[in-house]
C-alpha positions in Angstrom: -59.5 17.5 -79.5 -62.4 19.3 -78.0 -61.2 18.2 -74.4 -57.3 19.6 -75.0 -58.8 22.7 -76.2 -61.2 23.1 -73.4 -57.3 22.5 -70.7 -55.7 24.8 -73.1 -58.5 27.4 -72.4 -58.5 26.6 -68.5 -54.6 26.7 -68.0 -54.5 29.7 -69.7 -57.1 31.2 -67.3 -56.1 30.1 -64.7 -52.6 31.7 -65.6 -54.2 35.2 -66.4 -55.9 34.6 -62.6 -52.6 33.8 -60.9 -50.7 36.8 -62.9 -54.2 39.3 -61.8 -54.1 38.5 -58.4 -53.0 41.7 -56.4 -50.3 41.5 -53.8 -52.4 41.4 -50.4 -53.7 37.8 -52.1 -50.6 36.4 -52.8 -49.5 37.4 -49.0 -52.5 35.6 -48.0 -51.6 32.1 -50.6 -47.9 32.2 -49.4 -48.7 32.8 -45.8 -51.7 29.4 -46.2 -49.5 27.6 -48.0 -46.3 28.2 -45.7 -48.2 27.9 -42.7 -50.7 24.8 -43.8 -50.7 21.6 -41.5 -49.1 19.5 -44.5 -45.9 21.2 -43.7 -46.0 20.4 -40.2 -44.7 23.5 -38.7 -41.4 23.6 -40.9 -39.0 22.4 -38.8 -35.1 23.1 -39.8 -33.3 20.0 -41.3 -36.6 18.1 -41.6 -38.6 17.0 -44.9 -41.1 19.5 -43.8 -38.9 22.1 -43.8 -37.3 21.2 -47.4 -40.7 21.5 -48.7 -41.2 25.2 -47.6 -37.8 25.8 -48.8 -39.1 24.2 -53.0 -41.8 26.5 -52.0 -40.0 29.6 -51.8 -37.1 28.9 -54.5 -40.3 28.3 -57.0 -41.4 31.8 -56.0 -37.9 33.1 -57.2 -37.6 31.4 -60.1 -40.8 32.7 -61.2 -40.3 36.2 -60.4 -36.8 36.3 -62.1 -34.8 36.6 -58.9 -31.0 36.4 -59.7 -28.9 34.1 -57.5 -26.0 35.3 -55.6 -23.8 33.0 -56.1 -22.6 29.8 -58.2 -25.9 30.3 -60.6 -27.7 28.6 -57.7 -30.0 30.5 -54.5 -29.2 27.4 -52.5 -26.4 27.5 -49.6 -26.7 24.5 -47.9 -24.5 24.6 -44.6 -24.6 21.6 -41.8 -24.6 22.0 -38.1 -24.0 19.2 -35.6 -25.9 20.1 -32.3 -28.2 18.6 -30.5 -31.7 20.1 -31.2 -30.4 18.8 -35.3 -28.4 16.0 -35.1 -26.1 17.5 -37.8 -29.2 17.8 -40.3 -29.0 19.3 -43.6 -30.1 23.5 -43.4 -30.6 25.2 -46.4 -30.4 29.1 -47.1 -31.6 30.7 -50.1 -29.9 33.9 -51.5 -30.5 36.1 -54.3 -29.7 39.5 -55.1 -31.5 42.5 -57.6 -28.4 44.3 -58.4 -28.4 48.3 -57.9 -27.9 50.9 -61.0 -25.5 53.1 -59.6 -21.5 52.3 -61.1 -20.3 53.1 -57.9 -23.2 52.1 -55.2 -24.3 49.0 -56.9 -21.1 47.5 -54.9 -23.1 48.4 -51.3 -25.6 46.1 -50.3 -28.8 46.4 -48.5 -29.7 42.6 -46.8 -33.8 42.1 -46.6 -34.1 38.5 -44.8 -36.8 36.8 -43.4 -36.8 32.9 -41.3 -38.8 30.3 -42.9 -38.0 27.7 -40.2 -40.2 27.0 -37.0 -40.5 24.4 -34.5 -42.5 21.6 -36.2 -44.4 19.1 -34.2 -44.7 18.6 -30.5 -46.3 15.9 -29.5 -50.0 15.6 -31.3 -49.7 19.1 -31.9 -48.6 21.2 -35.3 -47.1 24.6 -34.7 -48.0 25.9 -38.1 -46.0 29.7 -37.0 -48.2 31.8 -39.4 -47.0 34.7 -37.8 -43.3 32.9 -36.8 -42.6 33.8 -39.5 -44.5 32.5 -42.1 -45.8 36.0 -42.0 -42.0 37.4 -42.8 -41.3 35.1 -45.4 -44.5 36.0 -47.0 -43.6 39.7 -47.1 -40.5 39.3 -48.2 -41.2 37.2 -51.2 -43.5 40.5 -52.6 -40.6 42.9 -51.1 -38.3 41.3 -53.3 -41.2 40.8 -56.6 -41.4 44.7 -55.9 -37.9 45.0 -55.8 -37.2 43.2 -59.5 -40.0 45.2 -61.0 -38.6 48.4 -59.3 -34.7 48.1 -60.1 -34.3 51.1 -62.2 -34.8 53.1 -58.9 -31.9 50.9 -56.6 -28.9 52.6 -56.7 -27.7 50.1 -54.1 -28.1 46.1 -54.9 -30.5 44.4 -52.1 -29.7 41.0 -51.3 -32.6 39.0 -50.1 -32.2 35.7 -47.9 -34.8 33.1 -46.5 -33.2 32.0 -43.5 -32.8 28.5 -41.9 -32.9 27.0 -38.5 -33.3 30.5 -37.0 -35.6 29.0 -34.2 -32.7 26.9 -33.2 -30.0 29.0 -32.7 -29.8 31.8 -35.5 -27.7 29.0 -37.9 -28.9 30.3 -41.0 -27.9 34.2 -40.8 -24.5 33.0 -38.9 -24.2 31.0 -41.9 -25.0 33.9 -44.2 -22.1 36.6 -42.9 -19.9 33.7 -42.2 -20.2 33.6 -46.6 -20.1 37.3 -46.8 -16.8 37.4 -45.3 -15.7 34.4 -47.4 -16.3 36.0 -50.4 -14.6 39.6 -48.9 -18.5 41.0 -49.3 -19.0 41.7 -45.4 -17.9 45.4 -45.1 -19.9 46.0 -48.1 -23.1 45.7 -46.2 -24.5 48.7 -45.3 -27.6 47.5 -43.8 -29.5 44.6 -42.7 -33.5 43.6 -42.1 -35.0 41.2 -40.4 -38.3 40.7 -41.2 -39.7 38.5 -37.7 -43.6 38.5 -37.2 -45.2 41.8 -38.5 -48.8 39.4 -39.3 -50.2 41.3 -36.2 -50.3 44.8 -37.0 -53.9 46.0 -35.7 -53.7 43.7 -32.7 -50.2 46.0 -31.9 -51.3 49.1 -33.7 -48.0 49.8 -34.9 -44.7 48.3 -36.3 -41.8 48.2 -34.7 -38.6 49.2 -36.3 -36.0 47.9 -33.6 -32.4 49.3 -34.0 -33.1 52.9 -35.5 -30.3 54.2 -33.4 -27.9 52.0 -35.4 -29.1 54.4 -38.5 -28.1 57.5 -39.5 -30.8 59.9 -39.9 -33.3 57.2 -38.5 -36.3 59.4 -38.2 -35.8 60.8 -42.0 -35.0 57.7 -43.4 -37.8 55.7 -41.7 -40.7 58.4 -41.5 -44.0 56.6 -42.7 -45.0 60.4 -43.9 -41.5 60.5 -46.0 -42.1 57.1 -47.5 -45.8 57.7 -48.8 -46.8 55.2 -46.0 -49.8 55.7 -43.3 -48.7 52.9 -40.7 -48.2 53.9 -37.4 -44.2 53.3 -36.9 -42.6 52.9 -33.6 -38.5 53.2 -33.7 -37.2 51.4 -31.1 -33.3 52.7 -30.8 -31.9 48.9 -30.2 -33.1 45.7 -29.5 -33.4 45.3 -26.3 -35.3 42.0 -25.5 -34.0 39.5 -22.5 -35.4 36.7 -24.2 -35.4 36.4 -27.8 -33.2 37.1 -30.7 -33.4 37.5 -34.4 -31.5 37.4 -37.5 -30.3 40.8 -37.0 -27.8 38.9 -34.1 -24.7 38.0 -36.3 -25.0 40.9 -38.6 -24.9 43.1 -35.6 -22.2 41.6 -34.0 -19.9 42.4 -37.2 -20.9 45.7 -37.0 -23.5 46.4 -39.3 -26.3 48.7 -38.9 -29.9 46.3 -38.4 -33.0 47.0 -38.2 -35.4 44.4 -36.7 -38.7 44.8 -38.4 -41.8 43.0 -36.6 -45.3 43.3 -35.1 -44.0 41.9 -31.3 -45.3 39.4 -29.7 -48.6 39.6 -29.9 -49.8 36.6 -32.0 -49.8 32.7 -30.1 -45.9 32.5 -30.5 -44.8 29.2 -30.0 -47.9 27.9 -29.7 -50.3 25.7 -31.8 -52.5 28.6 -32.6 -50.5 30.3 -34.3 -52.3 29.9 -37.8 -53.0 31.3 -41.1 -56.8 32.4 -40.7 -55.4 34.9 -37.9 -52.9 37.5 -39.7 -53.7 40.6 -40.7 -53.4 40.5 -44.2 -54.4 44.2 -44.9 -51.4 45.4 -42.3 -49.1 42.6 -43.9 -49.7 44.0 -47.2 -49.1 48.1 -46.2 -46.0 46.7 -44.5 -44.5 45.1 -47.3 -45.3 48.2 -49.5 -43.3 50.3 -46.7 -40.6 47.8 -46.3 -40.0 48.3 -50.5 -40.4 52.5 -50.0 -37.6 52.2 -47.4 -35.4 49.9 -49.1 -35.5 52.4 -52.2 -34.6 55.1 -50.4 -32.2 53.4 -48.2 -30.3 52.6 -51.6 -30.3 55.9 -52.5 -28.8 57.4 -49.6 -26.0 59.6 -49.8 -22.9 58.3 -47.4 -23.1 56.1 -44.6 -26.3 54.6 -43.8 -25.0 53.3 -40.5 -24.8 55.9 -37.5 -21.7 53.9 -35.9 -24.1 52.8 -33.0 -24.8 49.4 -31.9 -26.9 47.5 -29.4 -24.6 46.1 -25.9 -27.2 43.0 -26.9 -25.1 42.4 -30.5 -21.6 44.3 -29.7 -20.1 43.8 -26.4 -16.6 45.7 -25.6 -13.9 44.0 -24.0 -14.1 46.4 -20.8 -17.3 46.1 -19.2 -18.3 48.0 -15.6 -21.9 47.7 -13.9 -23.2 47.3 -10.4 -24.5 44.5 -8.4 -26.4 43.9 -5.0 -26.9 40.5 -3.3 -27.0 38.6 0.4 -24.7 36.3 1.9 -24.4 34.2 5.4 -21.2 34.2 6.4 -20.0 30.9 9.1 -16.8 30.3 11.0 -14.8 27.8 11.0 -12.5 26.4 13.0 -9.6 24.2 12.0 -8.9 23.0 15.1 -12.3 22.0 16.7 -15.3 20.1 15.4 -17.7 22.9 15.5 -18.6 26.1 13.7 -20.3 29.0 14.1 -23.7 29.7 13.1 -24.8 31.8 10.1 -26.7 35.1 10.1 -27.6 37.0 6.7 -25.6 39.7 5.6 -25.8 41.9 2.4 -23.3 43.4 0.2 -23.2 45.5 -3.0 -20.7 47.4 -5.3 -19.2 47.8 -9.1 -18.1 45.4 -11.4 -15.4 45.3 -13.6 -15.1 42.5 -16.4 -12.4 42.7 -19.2 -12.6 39.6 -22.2 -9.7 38.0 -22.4 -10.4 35.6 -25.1 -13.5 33.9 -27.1 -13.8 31.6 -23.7 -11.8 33.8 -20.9 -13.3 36.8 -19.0 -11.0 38.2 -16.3 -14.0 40.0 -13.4 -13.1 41.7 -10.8 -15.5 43.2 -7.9 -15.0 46.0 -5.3 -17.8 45.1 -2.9 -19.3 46.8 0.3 -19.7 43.4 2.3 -21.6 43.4 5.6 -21.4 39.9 7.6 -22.5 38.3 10.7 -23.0 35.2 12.5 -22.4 34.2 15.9 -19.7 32.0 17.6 -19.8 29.8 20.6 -19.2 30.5 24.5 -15.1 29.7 25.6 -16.6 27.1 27.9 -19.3 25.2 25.6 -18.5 24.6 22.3 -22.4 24.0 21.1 -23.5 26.9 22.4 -24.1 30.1 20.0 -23.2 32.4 22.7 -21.6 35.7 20.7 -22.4 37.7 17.8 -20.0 39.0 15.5 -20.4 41.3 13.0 -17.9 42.6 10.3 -18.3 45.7 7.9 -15.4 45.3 4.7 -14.3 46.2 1.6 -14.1 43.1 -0.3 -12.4 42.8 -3.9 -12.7 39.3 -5.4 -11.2 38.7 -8.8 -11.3 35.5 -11.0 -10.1 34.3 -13.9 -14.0 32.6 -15.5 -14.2 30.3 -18.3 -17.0 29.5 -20.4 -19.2 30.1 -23.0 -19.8 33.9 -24.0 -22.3 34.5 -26.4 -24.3 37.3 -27.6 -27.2 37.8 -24.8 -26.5 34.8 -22.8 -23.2 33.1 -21.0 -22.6 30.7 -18.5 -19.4 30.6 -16.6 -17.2 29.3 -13.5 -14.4 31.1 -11.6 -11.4 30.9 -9.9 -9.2 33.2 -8.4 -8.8 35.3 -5.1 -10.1 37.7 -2.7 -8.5 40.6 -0.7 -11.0 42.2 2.3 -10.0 45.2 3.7 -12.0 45.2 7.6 -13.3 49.4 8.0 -15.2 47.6 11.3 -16.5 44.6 13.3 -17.6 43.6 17.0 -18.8 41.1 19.2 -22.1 41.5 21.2 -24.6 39.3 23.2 -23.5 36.6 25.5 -26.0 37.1 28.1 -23.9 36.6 31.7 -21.0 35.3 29.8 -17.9 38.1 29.5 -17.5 38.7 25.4 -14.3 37.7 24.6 -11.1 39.9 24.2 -10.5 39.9 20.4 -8.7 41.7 17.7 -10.1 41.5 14.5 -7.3 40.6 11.6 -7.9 44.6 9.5 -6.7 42.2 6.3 -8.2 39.5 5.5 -7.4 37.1 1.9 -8.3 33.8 0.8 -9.7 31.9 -2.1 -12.5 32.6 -4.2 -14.4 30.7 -6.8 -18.1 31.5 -8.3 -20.5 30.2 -11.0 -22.8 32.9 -13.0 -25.4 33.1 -15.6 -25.3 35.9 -18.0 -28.7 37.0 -19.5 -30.0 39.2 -21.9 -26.4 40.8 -22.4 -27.1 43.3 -19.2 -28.0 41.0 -16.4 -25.7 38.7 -14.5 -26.6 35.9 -11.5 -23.6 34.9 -9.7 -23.2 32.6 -7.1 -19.6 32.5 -5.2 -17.6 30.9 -2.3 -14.7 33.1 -0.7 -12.8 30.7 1.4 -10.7 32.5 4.2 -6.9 31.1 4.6 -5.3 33.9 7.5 -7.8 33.6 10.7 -10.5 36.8 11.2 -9.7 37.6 14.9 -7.0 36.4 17.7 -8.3 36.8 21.4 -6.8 36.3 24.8 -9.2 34.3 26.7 -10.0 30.8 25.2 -11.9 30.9 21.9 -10.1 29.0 19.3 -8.6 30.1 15.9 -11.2 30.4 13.1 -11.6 31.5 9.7 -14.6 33.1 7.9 -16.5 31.0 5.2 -18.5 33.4 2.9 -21.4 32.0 0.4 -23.6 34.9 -1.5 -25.8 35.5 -4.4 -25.9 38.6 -6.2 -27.8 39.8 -9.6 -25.6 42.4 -11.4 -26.5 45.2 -14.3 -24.1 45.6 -16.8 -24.4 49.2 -17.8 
């Protein structure tokens, strides 16, 4: 008897402890327990990662979170690619609903990635601040939130995402349901919340996307939200090399705001562990993050400014400019030879209209400059003459292949006109330079490979193939036809 009153006693202390403890604490257990070596650096579709998902959906049941849908947070979704194997992914998704009759029907999305890259080798990448750190914030965002709720006019709905660090699965997943359930257009505003654990080490957070608000520097002033953090607004995200879950809300048009520290915590790497957040910044940025989503959900008319990133929303007509080299050799159908190749430049607009989800049709208007050099009349293996050629080229292609947000990869095919504004031969030493006429047009096949990166840059590779002949002449060199190979990085504008 005396030993069940004594647990009695201790559970119910250790309750009182657990319901005392002050927000920066419970940052600190979430982010320990999230980021601990017994979950072996989350992984997406792993064990691991299921058990950081119980984690989280225990936090929400305790804190009174509402589910979205079907009476359940969970949205399991599959994906089969490779990194997976077609594992299991889980989302979770709940929702505080606003007061307002009218603007409880307008949504404010607060999501955060639980999901990092697991184990690599010997070595556990715990990602305290990748994003164990986000998912930690947004847990006391959204305790905040449910204690607060008589102040939303707008209803916040708040997501832990899966398989982010694969591929951006989870938030795909999550407006792929939006629109399913006609909920899409109601979102007036999403937050990714993507490694803000490192606040002194930056000395600021950064709000990327504030040009995709209206009234950005009103609605996200530290000053105006009874904040003192140092707050950097970035107008859109504008990284080569990384993505977050802001990507698919962006690309259906919705006004995003990517919420983080930057990079600079260990990320991706082992070190990246509990005992080196800043859990005093972590805690004054979840208390802004709640500010601004209070008065976000207050906001009279359109939250979004109509702006978006060229990294999320890409127009079908796209123009930029592009500079590269090329070597340019002859050769000639009826001889066993050809000529040798010299470096040449070229540079000049592009113009790129989508066709389809997999078809671009790109077109160039190029300044081309070629030479090389050709042999003597009377020795074939000698590289007697130089010619050089000044042109406008146009190439244009039909490309196929895989266009996504920030990154594609395509081949093309199609055909080139060049226009010749001047050329000549020169050199020859003793030997009298041939009498030639270069061929003004010029036309003949073209095909290319490129690389798109970062949604701006562009590496292309291409081939134009010549089919009339460049020059006739009068006294004995043989018939040839120009065979172009260049490289050129372009800018999208």
């Amino acid at each position: 008897m005396k030993k069940t009153i004594l647990l009695i006693a201790a559970t119910i202390i250790c309750g009182v402890s657990i319901a005392q403890d002050t927000q920066r604490q419970r940052l600190e257990k979430h982010l320990y327990t999230l980021a601990s070596d017994s979950l072996r650096g989350r992984a997406a579709g792993t064990d691991d990662g299921r058990r950081a998902t119980d984690y989280i959906r225990q936090q929400w049941q305790r804190m009174g979170m509402v589910p979205l849908w079907n009476n359940n947070y969970d949205d399991p979704f599959i994906k089969n690619q490779p990194m997976s194997s077609g594992s299991n992914f889980c989302n979770l998704v709940g929702v505080i609903e606003g007061n307002d009759p009218v603007l409880k029907k307008e949504y404010i999305v607060i999501g955060a990635h639980y999901d990092h890259v697991g184990v690599k080798g010997d070595k556990i990448y715990n990602g305290a601040d990748d994003n164990a750190s986000g998912s930690s914030c947004v847990l006391e965002v959204a305790r905040q939130l449910i204690k607060k709720k008589n102040e939303l006019k707008r209803s916040v709905i708040i997501c832990a995402f899966d398989a982010e660090e694969i591929g951006l699965y989870g938030s795909t997943q999550m407006v792929s349901q939006l629109k399913a359930h006609n909920m899409l257009d109601k979102v007036k505003l999403m937050l990714s919340v993507d490694m803000v654990g490192w606040y002194n080490a930056n000395g600021y957070l950064e709000m990327e996307g504030s040009k995709t608000i209206a009234d950005s520097k009103e609605l996200l002033s530290p000053d105006k939200l009874g904040s003192d953090l140092k707050v950097k607004l970035v107008p859109f995200e504008n990284s080569l090399f990384t993505a977050t879950d802001t990507e698919p809300f962006a690309e259906a048009g919705i006004a995003t705001l990517a919420v983080t520290t930057g990079l600079k915590s260990p990320y991706h790497k082992p070190e990246d562990d509990a005992d080196l957040i800043d859990y005093d910044g972590l805690n004054r940025i979840t208390d802004y993050i709640v500010a601004l989503t209070i008065k976000a959900s207050q906001h009279d008319g359109n939250i979004a400014s109509g702006n978006l990133a060229k990294k999320h929303h890409q127009s079908k007509f796209e123009i930029g400019v592009s500079a590269g080299y090329n070597h340019c050799n002859l050769e000639y159908p009826d001889a066993t030879f050809e000529g040798k190749p010299y470096l040449g430049f070229q540079s000049g607009i592009m113009l790129q209209y989508k066709i389809s989800k997999n078809f671009n049709l790109h077109a160039d208007v190029l300044y081309s400059y070629t030479h090389c050099h050709l042999p003597f009349a009377n020795d074939a293996y000698s590289q007697g003459f130089g010619m050089e050629q000044h042109s406008i080229m146009i190439p244009t292609t039909l490309q196929l292949g895989i266009f996504k947000t920030g990154f594609g990869i395509h081949i093309g095919l199609g055909c080139y006109y060049a226009r010749v504004m001047g050329g000549d031969f020169y050199g020859g030493g003793s030997n009298t330079l041939p009498v030639y006429d270069i061929n003004k047009n010029q036309f003949g096949l073209v095909w290319n490979i490129g690389i798109r990166i970062g949604g701006h840059w562009q590496l292309n590779g291409t081939n134009c193939i010549q089919f009339n002949k460049t020059f006739n002449t009068t006294n004995g060199l043989p018939e040839a036809n120009e065979n172009i190979y260049s490289v050129s990085l372009g800018y999208y504008f």
